[in-house]
N, C-alpha and C positions, 0 to 999 in steps of 0.2 A: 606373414601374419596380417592379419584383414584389420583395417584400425577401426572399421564400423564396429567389427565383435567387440574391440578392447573399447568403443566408448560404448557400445550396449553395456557390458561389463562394469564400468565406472560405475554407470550408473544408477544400476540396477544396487551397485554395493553401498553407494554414497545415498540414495534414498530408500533401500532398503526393501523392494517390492520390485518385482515385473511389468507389475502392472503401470506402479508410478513411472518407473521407466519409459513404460513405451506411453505412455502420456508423453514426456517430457520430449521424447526422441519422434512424436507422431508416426509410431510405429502398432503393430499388433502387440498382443503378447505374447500370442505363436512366434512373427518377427523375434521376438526380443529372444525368449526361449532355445531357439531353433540358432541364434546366434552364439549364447550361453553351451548348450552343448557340442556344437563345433569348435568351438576356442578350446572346453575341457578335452577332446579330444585327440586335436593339433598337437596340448601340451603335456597331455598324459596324466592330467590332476584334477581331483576335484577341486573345484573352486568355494562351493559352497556348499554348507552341509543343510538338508533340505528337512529337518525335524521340524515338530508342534508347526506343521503349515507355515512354517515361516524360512527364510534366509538367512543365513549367517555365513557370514567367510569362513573358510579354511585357513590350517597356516598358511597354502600357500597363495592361496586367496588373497589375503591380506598381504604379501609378497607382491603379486602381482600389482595391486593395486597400487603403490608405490611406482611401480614402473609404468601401465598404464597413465599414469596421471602427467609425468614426464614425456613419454611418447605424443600426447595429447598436445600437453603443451607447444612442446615441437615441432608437429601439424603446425597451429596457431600462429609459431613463430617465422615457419616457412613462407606461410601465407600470405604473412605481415611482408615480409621482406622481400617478395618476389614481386609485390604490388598486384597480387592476383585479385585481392580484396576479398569482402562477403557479398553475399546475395540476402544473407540472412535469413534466417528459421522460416521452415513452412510454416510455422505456427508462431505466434509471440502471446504470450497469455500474464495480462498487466490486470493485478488486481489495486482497488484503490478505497480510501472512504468516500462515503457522500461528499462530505464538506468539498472532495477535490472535482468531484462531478458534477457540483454547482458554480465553481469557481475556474481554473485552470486545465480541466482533463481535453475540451474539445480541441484548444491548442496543439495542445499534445498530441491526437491522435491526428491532425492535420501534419504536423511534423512529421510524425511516425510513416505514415501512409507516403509521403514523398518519398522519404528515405527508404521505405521498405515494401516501393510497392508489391512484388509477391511474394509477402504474409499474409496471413491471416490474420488480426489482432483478434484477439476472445478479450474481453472485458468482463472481471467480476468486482459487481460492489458490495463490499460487505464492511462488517464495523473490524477496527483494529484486530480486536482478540481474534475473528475469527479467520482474519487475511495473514496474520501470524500463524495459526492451526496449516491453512493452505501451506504458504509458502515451506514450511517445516516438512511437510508431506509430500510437496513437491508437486503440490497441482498447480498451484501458477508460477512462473517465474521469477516475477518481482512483483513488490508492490509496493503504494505509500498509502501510508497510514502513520497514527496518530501514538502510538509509541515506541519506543526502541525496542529491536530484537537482540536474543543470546544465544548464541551459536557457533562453535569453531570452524564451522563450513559455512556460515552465513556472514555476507557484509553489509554494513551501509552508509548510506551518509547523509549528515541531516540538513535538509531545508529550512527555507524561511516560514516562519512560522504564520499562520493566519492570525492577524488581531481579532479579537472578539466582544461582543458588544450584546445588551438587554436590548431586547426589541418588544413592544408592542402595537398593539392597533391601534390606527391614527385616532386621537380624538374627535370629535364631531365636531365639526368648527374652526379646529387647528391649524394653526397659518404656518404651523413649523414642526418640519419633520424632526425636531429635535426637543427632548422632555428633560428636565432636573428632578432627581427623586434622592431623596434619605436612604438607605439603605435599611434604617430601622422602617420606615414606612413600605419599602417594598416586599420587605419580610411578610406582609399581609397578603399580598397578591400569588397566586397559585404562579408556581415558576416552574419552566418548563428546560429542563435541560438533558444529555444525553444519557446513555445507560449507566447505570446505578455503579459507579470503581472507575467509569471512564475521567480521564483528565481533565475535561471541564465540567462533569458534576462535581468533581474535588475541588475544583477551582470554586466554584459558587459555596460551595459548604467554608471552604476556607477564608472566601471573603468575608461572611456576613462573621464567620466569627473574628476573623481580627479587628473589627471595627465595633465588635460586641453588639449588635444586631441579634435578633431573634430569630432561633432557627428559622427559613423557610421552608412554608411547604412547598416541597419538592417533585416534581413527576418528571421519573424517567422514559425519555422516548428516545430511540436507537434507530428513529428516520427522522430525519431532517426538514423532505419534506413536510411528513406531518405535523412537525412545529410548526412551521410556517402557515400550514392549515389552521391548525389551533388559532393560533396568533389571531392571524386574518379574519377569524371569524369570534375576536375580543376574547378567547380564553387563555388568560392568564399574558404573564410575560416571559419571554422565551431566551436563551443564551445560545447568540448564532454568528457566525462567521461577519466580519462586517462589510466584508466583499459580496456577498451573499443578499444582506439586508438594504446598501445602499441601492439597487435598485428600486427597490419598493417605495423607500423612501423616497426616493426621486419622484415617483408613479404616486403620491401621494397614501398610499395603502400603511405601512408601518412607519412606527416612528422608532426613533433610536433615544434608548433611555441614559441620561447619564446620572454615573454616583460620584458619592467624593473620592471616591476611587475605582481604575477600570478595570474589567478580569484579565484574569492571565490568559495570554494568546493562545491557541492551539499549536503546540509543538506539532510537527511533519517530520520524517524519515523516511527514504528511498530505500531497502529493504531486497535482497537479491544473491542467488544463490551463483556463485563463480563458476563460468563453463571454462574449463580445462580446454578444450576444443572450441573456443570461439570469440573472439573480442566485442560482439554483438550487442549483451546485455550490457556491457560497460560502456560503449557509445548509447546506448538508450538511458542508459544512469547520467552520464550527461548529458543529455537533451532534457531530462525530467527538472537535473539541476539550472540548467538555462531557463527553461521555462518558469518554473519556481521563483527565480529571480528577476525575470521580465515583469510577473505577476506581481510580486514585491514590491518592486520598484515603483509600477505603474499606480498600486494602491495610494500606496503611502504618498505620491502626488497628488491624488483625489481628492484626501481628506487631510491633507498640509494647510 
């Protein structure tokens, strides 16, 4: 039995499509297809029952895949112990937030690129919700973003969190990249933070109210740089990474607002679906978590 079919097979069952498959596998869908009915045939069973255009295991489908998943590992385990190592996926597809591709991503794909040099990395950036939508669907691998996933086939583990900070444009004249402000008085100023349910517009909403502050007026932006646009060019004050904003600050452009009290950091998660055949994505989930950590670290010296 050809264990390429049985992981075409996995995967096709575990994300639910041929198509996601031969994404995930950098395969065709003929490939993927043309694999699927040679295994039915080898075994004598339908695997899957092919109604409403969609996929669904069969009993024995679902039989199989149990066993499949074991064989798989197996591979893995062989591999591991024979010191044969990996080469690692023709493809590796890392999706991430902004916040991490103005902060710590290039690190990372300098790591990546040693370690892996032939892959392919495909990089997507998108906001949390929608690198969650991906990764569920099985178009990218892994990814970090900004809040936890749920999933019985999905793992993750959480990183160090970005601190975050008000940012405005420098005053005219200003000898310090650093301001004091009320929190009832910045209630006045157009505040500029991320999409409307994301975790740091909840964090601004819930600051100003435990401090009993007047609601802010609020505007949701879902690019980061365009805050910083904004910013830059005196509209309003914005809620951004402060890894992020200390450069500027340095560059004399923004300054960093402080209250009597600071926002809630931006939570991170590494996010990543378990290849049965491959220990790959888990050495890249720790490299993500070293990184993460190095970046941590190195902060929090900056501004100690």
């Amino acid at each position: 039995m050809n264990l390429r079919f049985l992981e075409a097979f996995y995967w096709v069952a575990t994300l639910g499509s041929a198509t996601r498959a031969a994404g995930k596998l950098s395969l065709t869908q003929a490939a993927i297809s043309s694999r699927l009915i040679a295994l039915e045939t080898e075994l004598g069973v339908r695997l899957f029952d092919r109604r409403d255009r969609r996929l669904h295991l069969t009993a024995d489908g679902r039989r199989l895949l149990v066993h499949a998943e074991r064989l798989l590992d197996l591979q893995r385990d062989i591999r591991r112990d024979l010191g044969g190592g990996e080469q690692g996926p023709p493809v590796l597809r890392l999706g991430a937030i902004e916040s991490i591709a103005h902060t710590w991503l290039m690190p990372l794909f300098t790591r990546l690129r040693e370690r892996y040099p032939q892959s392919r990395l495909e990089l997507t950036i998108e906001t949390s919700q929608l690198l969650d939508e991906h990764l569920r669907r099985g178009q990218i691998d892994l990814a970090v973003l900004a809040l936890p996933v749920h999933g019985e086939s999905l793992r993750q583990l959480a990183l160090p969190s970005l601190p975050m900070v008000f940012a405005c444009r420098r005053p005219a004249g200003a000898r310090s990249g650093r301001l004091r402000r009320r929190l009832a008085d910045l209630a006045r100023e157009q505040i500029l933070s991320f999409q409307r349910g994301s975790q740091p517009n909840t964090a601004v909403i819930d600051l100003f109210r435990a401090h009993g502050a007047p609601a802010p007026h609020l505007h949701s932006v879902s690019s980061l740089s365009a805050m910083l646009g904004l910013v830059e060019r005196g509209f309003g004050v914005a809620t951004l990474p402060r890894a992020v904003v200390e450069p500027l600050v340095r560059a004399g452009r923004i300054s960093v607002v402080s209250t009597e009290s600071p926002l809630a950091p931006l939570p991170l998660f590494v996010a990543w679906r378990p290849d049965p055949a491959s220990d790959t994505l888990d050495r890249v989930v720790a490299e993500i978590g070293a990184i993460a950590q190095a970046h941590a670290g190195a902060d929090h010296h900056k501004n100690s």
